[in-house]
Backbone bond lengths (Angstrom), bond angles and torsions (degrees), N, CA, C in turn:
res aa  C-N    CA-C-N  psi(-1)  N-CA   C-N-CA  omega(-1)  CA-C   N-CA-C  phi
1 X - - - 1.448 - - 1.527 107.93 -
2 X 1.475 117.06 116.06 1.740 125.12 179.26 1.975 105.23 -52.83
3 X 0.780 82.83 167.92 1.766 97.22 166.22 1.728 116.32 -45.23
4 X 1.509 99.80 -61.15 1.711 106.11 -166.46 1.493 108.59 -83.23
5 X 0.790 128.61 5.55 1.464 116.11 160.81 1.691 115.79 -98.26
6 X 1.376 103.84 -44.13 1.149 112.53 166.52 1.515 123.90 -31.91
7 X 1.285 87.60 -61.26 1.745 106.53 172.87 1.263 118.50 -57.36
8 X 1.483 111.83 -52.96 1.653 111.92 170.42 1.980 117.36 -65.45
9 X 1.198 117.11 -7.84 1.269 121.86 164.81 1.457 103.97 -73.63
10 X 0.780 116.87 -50.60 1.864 132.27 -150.19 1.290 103.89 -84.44
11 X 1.486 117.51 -25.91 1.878 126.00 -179.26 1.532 89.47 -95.26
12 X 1.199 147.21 -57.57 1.594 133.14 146.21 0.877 148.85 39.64
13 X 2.156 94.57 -86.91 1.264 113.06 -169.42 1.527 94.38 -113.93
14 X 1.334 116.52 -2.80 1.726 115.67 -167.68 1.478 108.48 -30.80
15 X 0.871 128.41 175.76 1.909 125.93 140.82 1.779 105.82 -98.64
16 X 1.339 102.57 -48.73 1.401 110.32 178.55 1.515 110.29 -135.35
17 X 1.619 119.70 167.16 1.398 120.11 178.46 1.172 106.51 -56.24
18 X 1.290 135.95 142.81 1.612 159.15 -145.69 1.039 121.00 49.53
19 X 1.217 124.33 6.18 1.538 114.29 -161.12 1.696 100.20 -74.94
20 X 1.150 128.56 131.61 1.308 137.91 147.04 1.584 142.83 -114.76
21 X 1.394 93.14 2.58 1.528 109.89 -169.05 1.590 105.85 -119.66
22 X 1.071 131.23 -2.67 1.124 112.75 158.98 1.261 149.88 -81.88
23 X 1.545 131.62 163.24 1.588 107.49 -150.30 1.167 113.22 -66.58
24 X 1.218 128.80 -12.94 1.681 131.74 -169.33 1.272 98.11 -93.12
25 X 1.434 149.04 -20.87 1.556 137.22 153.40 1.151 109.27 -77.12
26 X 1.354 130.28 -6.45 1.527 119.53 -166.56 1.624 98.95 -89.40
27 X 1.133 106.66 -57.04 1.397 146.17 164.68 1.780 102.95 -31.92
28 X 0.725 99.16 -96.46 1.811 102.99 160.72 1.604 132.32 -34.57
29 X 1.057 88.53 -16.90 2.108 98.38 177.65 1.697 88.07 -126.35
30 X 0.999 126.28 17.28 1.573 113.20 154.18 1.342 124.67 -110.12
31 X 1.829 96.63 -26.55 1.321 104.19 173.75 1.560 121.22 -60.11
32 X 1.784 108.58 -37.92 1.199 123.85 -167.97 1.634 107.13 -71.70
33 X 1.182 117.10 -19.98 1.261 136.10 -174.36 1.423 104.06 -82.83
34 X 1.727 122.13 -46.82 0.949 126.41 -170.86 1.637 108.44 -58.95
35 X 1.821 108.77 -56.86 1.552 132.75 168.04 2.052 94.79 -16.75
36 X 1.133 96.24 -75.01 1.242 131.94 -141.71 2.331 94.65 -59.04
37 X 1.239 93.40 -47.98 1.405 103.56 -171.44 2.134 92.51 -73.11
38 X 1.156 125.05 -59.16 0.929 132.41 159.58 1.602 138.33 -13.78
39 X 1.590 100.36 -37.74 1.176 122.85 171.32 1.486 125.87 -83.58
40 X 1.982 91.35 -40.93 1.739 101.70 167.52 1.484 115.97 -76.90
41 X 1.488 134.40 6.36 1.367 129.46 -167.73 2.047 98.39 -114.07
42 X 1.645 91.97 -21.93 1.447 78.74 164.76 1.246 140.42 -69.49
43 X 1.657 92.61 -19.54 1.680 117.30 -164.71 1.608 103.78 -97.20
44 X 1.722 106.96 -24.46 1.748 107.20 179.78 1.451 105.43 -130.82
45 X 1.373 113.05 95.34 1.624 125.00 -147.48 2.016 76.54 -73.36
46 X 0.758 136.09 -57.65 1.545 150.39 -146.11 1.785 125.45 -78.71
47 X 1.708 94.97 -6.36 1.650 107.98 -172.93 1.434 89.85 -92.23
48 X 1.185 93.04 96.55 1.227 97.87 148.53 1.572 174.03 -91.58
49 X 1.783 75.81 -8.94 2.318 103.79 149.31 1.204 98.37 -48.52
50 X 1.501 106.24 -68.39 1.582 99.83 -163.08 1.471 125.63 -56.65
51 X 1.356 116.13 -38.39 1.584 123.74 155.29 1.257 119.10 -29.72
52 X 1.543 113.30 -47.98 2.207 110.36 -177.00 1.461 96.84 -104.02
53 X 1.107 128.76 38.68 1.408 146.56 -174.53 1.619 110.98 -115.38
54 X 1.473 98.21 -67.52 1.321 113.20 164.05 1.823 115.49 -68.86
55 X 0.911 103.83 -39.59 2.082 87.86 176.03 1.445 97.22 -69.38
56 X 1.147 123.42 -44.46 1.692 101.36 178.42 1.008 140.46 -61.20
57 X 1.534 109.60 -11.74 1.948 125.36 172.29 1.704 91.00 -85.33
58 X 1.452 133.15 -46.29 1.107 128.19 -160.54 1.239 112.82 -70.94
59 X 2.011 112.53 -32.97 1.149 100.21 158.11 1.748 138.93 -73.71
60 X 0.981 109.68 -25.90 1.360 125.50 163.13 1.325 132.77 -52.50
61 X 1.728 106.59 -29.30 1.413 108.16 -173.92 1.467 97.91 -87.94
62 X 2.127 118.36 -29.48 1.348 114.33 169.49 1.866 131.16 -47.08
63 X 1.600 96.70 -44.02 1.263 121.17 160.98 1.363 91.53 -27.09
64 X 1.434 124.57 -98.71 1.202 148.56 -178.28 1.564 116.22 1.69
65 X 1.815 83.38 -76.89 1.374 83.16 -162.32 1.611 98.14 -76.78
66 X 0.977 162.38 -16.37 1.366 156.29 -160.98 2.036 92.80 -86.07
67 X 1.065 110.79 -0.40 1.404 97.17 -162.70 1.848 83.61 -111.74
68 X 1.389 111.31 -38.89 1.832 120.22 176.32 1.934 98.74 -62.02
69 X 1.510 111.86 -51.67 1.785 100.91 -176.79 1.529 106.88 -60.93
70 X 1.825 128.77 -19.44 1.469 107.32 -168.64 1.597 101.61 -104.28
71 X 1.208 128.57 1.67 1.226 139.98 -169.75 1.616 99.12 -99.41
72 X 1.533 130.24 -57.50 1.105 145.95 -168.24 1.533 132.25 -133.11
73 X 1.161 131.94 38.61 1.653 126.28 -142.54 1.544 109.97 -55.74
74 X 1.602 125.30 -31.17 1.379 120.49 -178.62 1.908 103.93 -45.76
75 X 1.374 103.68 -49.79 1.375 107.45 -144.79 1.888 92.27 -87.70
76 X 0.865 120.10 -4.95 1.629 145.64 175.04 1.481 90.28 -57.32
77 X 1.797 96.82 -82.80 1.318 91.42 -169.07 1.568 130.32 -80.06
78 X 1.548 103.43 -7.28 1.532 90.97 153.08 1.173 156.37 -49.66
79 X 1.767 90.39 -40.93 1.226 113.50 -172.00 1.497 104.54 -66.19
80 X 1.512 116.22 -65.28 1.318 124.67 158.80 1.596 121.20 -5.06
81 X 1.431 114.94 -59.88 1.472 127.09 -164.29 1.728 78.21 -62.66
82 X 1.285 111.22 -80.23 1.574 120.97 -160.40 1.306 112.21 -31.41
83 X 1.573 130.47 -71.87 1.014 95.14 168.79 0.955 133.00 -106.20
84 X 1.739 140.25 49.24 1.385 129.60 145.34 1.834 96.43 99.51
85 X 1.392 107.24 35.92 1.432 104.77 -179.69 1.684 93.48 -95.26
86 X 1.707 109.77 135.92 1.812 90.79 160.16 1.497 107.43 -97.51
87 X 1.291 113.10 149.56 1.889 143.31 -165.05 1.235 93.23 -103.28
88 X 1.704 122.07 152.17 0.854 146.99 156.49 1.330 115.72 -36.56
């Protein structure tokens, strides 16, 4: 992922200017990551780093969000709607 999208993810989901660590940017630049790895595994059926590469962001971003629905559920399921995650 280049710089400017990144950035436009991260100004996004901010809460406030700098924010980069919160679960809804974390969450949001993993998803894009997720997109992104997703796209190269269609094209390289056989890489398979990248294969236990990607379940470990997917698990991580679950981490995540299960830790954003018990902390906050409104913003849980917002986030969800936005970008197109399906929820339990």
């Amino acid at each position: 992922m280049s710089m400017a999208p990144k950035a436009e993810t991260i100004a996004k989901f901010a809460r406030k200017d700098g924010d980069t660590g919160s679960p809804e940017v974390q969450i949001a630049l993993m998803t894009a990551r997720i997109q992104h790895l997703t796209e190269h595994l269609k094209r390289n059926r056989k890489d398979y780093s990248t294969q236990t590469g990607l379940l470990a962001l997917v698990n991580r971003r679950k981490k995540l969000l299960a830790y954003l629905a018990r902390e906050n559920y409104e913003r849980y399921v917002s986030l969800c709607a936005e970008l197109g995650i399906r929820r339990k």
